[in-house]
C-alpha positions in Angstrom: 0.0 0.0 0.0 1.4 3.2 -0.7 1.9 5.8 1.6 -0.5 9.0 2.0 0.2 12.2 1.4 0.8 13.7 5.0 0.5 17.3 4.5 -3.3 16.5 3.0 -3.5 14.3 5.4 -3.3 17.4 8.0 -4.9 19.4 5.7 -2.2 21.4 4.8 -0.1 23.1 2.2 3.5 21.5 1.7 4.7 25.3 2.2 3.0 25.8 5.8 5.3 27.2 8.6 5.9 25.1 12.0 2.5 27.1 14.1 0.4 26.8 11.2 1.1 22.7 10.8 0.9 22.2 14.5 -2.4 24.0 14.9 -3.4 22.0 11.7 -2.6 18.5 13.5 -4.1 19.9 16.9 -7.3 20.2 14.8 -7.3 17.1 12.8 -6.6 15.0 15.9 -9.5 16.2 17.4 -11.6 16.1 14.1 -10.2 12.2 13.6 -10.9 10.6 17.2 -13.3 8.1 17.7 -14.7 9.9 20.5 -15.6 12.6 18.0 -17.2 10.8 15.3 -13.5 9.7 13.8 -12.2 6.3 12.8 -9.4 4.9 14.7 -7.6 4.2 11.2 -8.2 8.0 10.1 -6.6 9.2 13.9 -3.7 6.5 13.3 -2.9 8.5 10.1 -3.0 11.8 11.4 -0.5 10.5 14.3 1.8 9.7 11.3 1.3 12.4 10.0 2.7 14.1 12.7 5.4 11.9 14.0 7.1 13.0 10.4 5.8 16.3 9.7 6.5 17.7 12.9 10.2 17.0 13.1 12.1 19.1 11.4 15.0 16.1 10.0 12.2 13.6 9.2 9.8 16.6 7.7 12.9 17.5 5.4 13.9 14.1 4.1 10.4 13.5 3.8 10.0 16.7 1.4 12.6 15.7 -0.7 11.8 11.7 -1.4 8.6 13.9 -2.4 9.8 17.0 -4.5 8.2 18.7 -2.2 9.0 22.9 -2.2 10.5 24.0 0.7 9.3 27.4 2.1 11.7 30.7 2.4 12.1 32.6 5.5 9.2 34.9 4.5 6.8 32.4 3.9 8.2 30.9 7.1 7.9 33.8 9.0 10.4 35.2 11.7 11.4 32.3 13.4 11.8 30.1 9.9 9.9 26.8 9.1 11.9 24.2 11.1 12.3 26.3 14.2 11.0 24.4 16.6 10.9 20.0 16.7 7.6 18.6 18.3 7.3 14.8 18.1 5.4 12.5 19.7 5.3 8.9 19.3 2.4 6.9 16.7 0.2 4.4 18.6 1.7 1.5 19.1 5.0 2.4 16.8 7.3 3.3 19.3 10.5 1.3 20.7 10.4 2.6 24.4 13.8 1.9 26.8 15.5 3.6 29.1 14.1 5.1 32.8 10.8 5.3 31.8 10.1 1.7 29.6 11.5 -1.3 30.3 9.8 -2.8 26.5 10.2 -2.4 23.2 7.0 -1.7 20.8 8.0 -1.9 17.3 6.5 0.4 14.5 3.7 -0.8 12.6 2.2 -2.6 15.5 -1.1 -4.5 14.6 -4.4 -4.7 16.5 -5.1 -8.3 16.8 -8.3 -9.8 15.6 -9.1 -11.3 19.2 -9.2 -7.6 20.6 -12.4 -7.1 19.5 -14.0 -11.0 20.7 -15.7 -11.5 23.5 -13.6 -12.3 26.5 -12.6 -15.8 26.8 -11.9 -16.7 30.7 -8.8 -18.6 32.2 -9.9 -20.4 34.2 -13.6 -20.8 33.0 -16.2 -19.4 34.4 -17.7 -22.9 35.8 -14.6 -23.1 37.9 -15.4 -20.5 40.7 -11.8 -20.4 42.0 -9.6 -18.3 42.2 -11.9 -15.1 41.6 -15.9 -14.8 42.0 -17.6 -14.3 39.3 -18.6 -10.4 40.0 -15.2 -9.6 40.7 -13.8 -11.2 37.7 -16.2 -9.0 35.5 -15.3 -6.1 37.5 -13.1 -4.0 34.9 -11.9 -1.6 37.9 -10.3 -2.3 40.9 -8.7 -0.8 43.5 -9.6 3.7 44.5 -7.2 5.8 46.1 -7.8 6.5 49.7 -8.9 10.0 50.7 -5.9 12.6 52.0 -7.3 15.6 53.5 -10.7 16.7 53.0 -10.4 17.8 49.5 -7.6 15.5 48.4 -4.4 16.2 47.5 -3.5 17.2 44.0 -1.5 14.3 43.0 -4.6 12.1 44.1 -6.9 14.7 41.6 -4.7 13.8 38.7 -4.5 10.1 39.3 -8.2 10.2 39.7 -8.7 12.1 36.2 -6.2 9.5 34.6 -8.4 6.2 35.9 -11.4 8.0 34.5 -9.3 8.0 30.6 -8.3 4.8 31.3 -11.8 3.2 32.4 -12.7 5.8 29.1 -10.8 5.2 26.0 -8.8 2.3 26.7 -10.9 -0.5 28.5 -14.0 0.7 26.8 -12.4 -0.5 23.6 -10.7 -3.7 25.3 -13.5 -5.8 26.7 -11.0 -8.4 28.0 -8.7 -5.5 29.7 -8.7 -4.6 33.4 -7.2 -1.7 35.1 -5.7 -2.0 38.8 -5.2 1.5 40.8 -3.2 1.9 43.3 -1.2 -1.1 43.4 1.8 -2.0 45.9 4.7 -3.6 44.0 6.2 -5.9 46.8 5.0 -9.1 48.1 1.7 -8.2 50.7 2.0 -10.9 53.6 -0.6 -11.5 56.7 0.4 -11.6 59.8 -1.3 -15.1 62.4 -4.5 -13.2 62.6 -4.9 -12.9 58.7 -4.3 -9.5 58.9 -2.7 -7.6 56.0 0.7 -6.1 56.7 2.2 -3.2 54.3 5.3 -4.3 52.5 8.1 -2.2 53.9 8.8 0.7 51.9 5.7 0.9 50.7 6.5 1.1 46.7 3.2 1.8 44.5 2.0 1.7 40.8 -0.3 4.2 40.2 -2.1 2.5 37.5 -1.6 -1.1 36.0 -3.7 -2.4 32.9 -3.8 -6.2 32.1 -5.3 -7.6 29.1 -4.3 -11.3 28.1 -1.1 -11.3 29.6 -0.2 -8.0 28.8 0.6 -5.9 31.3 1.0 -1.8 31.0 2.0 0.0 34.3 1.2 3.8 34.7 1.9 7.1 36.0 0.6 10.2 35.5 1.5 13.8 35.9 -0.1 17.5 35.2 2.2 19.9 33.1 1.5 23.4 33.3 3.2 24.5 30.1 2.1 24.4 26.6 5.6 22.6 25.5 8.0 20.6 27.2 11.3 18.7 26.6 12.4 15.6 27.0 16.6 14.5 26.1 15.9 10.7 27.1 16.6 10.9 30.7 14.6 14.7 32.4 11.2 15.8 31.5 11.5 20.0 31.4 9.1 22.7 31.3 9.4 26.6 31.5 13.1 26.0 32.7 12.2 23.4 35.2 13.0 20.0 35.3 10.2 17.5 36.3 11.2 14.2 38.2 9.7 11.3 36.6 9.2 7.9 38.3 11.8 5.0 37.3 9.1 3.0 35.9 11.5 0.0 34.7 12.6 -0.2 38.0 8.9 -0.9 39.3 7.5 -2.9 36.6 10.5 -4.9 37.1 9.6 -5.7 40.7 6.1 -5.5 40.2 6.4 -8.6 37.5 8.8 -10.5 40.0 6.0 -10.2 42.3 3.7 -11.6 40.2 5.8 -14.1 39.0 6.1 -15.2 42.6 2.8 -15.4 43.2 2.1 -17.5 40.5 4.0 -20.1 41.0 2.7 -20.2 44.4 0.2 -21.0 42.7 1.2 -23.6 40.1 0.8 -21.1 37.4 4.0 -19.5 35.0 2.5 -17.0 32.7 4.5 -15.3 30.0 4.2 -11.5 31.4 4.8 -9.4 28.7 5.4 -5.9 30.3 5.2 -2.4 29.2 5.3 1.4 30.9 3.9 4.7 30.3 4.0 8.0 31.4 1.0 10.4 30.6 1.2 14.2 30.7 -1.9 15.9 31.5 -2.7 19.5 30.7 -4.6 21.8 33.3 -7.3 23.3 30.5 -8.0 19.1 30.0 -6.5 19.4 26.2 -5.8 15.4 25.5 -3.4 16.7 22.7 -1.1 18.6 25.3 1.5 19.5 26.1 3.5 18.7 23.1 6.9 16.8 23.8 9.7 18.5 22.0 12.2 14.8 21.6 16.1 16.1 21.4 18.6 13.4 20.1 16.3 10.5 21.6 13.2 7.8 19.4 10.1 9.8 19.9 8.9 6.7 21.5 11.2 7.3 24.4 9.2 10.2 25.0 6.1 10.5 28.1 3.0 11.3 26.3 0.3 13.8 25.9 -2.7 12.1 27.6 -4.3 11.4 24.0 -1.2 9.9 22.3 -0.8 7.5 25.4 -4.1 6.3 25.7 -3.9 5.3 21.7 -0.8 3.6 22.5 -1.6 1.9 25.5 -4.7 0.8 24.1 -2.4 -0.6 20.6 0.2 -2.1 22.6 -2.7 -4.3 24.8 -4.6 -5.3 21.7 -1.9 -6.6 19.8 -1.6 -9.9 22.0 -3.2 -13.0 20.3 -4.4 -13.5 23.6 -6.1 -9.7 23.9 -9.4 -11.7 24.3 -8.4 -13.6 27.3 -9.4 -12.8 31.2 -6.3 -14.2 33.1 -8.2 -14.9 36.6 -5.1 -15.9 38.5 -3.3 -13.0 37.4 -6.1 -11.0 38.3 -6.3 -12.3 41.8 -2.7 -11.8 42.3 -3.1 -7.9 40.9 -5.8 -7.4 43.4 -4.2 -8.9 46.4 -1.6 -5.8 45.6 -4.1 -3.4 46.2 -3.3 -0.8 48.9 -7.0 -0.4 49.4 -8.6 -3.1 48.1 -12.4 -3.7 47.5 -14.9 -6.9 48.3 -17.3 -8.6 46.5 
């Protein structure tokens, strides 16, 4: 199949400056998503689009394999065409390592058939061990517990990233589950049965399973339009913004599980993935855009829109995206710092 013609895919003129095809994508995005009347093909193809248009190397080799005019500085206007390089990673078509991802998610990356099947149980549903059958339909589990009377701000934005989650990425998964609030080490009982807090206390904010697939989360709000990211810091408006060593805790989270499992005579094949998504104040899914310098755009934390169309690609790619793993979601849920009953 031949490849589209990005600039009409953004609606664009091959000659546009930098603002004019970044407003273009910001539209299009919105225009394109499924929750706007858009196909999830048509949103794919803007997030190509994008990916190559809106980095200044990729846009220029991509002009020339094309014959396509490049602009002068007056048509570019005072700061020149390819001022400014804002990527951001395509759904699924990113190769993630470093602090932030422990995986690697190859470009191109395929929404498996089984995605879209009903949701095929492990054990079956006539075997009520090791999960009831409400909880195992349950797609949510786990709530953060209350600090202060308002809550704290941290707890807002985790709040407002289950909410996308439950949203856009297990509304179009029905085998996925999500997991908040998770503790990554082994929870033990004490003689009287009851739970005791693994020392440390280590937590995932946010853990999606689907097959055995696994996608741990965190989330954080960005008060800047822009930001930069080199591979290693997140910065915004002269700041740098810690981020979470997420292969660190996925690593130990998926030893834990691991454990557990064969506890329980089980081995699954864990594949595991991370994700950090950047939230804007004004609720814009589209920002802030990440500005990539010398590192794969896939390396990159995400706009809250661009990570939920890649988490929800990277768990419906498994052959197995159908499949309800019980036992894995007993062990998830006995990781809950505040778990809930049936």
């Amino acid at each position: 199949m031949s490849e589209p013609d990005f600039y009409a895919v953004l609606q664009v003129a091959p000659q546009a400056d930098a603002q004019s095809l970044r407003a273009a994508y910001r539209r299009r995005a919105r225009q394109t998503h499924p929750d706007q009347g858009g196909s999830a093909e048509e949103f794919h193809q803007v997030q190509l689009a994008w990916e190559t248009l809106g980095t200044p190397e990729k846009r220029a080799a991509y002009d020339r394999s094309r014959d396509v005019p490049r602009a002068t500085d007056d048509d570019a206007g005072a700061s020149g065409i390819y001022s400014r390089s804002f990527t951001a990673s395509t759904s699924g078509a990113a190769s993630a390592r470093g602090q932030n991802g422990t995986d690697s998610r190859r470009r191109g990356t395929s929404r498996s058939p089984q995605a879209d099947q009903p949701p095929r149980y492990e054990p079956p549903l006539s075997n009520p061990e090791p999960l009831s059958l409400t909880l195992t339909s349950q797609k949510v589990h786990g709530e953060f517990a209350a600090r202060g009377l308002f809550g704290s701000r941290s707890q807002r934005v985790q709040q407002h990233t289950a909410a996308l989650l439950e949203k856009h990425v297990l509304g179009q998964l029905p085998a996925a589950r999500l997991f908040n609030d998770v503790l990554l080490d082994p929870v033990e009982t004490d003689r009287r049965g009851r739970r005791r807090t693994p020392r440390g206390d280590q937590r995932a904010e946010h853990v999606l399973l689907c097959g055995q697939t696994l996608v741990l989360v965190a989330s954080f709000e960005v008060p800047a339009d822009a930001v930069s990211w080199d591979g290693r810091a997140l910065r915004a408006r002269g700041k740098t913004i810690p981020l979470p060593n997420l292969s660190a805790a996925v690593r130990r989270l998926r030893g834990t599980l691991k454990e557990t499992a064969r506890a329980a005579g089980d081995a699954p094949a864990l594949q595991t993935h991370t994700q950090v998504i950047l939230h804007s104040p004004d609720g814009d899914l589209f920002h802030p855009v990440v500005e990539s310098r010398g590192v794969p755009s896939g390396a990159a934390p995400l706009p809250a829109g661009r990570a939920l169309s890649l988490i929800t690609e990277t768990l419906a790619a498994s052959a197995q995206a159908n499949m309800v793993d019980r036992h894995l979601m007993t062990a998830l849920r006995d990781q809950l710092a505040t778990p809930d009953v049936d």
